[in-house]
N, C-alpha and C positions, 0 to 999 in steps of 0.2 A: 735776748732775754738775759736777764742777769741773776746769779745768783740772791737766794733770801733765806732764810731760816726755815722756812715750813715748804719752801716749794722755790717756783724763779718767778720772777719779777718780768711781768709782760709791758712794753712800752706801748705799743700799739692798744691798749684798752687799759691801762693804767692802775691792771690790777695783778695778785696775786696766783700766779697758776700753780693750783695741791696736785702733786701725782696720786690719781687712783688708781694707777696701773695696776697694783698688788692688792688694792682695796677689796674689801666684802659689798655687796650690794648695803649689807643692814650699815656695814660705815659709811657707804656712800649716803644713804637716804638721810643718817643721825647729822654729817656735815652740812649737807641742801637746809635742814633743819635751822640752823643755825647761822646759815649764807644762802638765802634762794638765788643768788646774781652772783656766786663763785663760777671760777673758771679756772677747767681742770682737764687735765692729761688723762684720756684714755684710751687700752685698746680697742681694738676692731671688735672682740665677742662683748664689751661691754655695753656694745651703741645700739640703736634701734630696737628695745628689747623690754620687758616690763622690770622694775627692779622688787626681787620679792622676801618679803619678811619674814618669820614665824612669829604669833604673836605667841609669848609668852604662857604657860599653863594653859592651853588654848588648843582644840582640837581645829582653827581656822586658820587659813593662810590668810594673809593681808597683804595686796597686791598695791604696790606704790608706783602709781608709773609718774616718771619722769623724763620730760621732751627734752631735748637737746638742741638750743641754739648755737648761733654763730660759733663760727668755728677757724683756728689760730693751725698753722702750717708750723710743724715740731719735727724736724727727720723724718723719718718714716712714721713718725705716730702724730697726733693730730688733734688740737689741744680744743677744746668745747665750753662754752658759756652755757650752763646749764639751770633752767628754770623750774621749783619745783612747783608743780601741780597740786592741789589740795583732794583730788581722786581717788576713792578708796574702791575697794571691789572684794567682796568674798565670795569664795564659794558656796554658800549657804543660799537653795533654789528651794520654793515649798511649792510642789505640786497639791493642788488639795484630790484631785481624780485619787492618789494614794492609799490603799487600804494597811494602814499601818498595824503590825500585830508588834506584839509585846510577849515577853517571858515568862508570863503566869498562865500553866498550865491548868486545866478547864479537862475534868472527867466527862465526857456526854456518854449517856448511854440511853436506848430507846426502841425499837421496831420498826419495821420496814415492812412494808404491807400493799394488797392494792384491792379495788373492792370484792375479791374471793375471798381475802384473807391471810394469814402473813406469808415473805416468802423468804424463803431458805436461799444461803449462797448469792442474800444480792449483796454487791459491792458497796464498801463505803471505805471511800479512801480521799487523806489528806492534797487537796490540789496541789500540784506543782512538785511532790512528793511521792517518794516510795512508800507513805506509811501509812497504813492501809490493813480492814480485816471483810470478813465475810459475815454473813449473819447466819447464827443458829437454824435448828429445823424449825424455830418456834420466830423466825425472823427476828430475834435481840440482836442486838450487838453492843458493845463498849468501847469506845476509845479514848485515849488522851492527845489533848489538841492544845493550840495558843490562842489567847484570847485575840478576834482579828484573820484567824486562819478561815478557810473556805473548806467544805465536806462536802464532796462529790456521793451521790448515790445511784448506783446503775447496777443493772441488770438485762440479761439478752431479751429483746423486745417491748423493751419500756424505753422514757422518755427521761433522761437524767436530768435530775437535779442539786443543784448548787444552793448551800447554803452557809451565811456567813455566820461563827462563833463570835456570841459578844459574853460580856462576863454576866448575864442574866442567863445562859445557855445553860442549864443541866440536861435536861431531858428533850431529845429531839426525837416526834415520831413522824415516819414520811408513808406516805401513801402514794404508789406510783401508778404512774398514769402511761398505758398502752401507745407503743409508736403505729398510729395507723400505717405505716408502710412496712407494716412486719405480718404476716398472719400467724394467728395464735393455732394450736392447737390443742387439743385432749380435752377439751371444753362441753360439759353435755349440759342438756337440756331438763329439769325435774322442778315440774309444776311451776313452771312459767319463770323459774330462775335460776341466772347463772351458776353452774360450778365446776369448778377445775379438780380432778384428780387429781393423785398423788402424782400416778404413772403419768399423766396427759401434762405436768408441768416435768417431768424430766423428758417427755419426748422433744416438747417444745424446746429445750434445750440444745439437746442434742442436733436437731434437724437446722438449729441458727449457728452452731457449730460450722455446719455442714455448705450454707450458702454462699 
């Protein structure tokens, strides 16, 4: 090879060989631009590999890959005719399964109940979250959530349920429904209909505690 001004002079393919040895990926890809059929000197960590970009004000990477033809015997380094590919690829993947929330916080507040009447100390807490309260003796409760979030409500011998916050959501009231593989207790009988003491729902508490 012979010396040139921009790089050596290759006789064996009649062309220009650029050293990118010291090159950037982004200077690599800006030259291909400008010579898809140059041929150029480079190391080992440069070869078989994708060359990557940042685009510009741009939270996406922009992935350029370029193959690597024919190839020129340089000392130990190893000089390549490189073609550029017109293949782009981001990382930007849209699942739709996604329940996407968002930053605008959403007051709910509501009761928790079940058909005796409300119940005190059920749980309502943010899914996937520590954040989370109890309901009053009068079953209320309040919280603040995101529009998008999921609100678990449970209590020991019921059937929890999942509901998801959209920005139509102020007031949510739930009515819970008995786990048949639990037995209730403190429940009597007065004129052919159900009712639960005070005492007979803190036993039943206790004794689920207890299993």
């Amino acid at each position: 090879m012979t010396p040139e001004e921009k790089g050596r002079f290759c006789g064996v393919c009649s062309k220009t060989v650029f050293d990118f040895t010291k090159a950037t990926d982004k200077e690599i890809i800006e030259h291909l631009n400008k010579d898809a059929t140059a041929c150029g000197r480079f190391v080992s960590s440069q070869l078989n590999r994708d060359l990557i970009v940042q685009k510009e004000k741009s939270s996406y990477w922009i992935i350029a890959t370029a193959t690597v033809f024919s190839f020129l015997g340089i000392g130990s380094q190893t000089a390549y005719s490189q073609v550029k590919q017109d293949t782009i690829q981001t990382d930007k993947k849209l699942n739709k399964n996604i329940i996407t929330t968002t930053n605008n916080p959403v007051t709910i507040t509501g009761f928790v109940s079940d058909e005796l009447g409300p119940i005190a100390g059920a749980n309502v807490v943010v899914k996937g979250t520590t954040r989370g309260i109890s309901t009053d003796y009068d079953g209320k409760y309040s919280i603040e959530v995101n529009e998008g979030e999921i609100l678990t409500y449970n209590y020991i011998g019921f059937k929890t349920i999942e509901i998801i916050v959209d920005s139509k959501s102020t007031a949510i009231n739930v009515t819970m429904i008995e786990d048949g593989t639990l037995v209730s207790t403190g429940i009597v009988l007065i004129g052919g209909i159900k009712k639960r003491t005070f005492f007979g729902r803190q036993i039943q508490k206790v004794r689920n505690w207890f299993r």
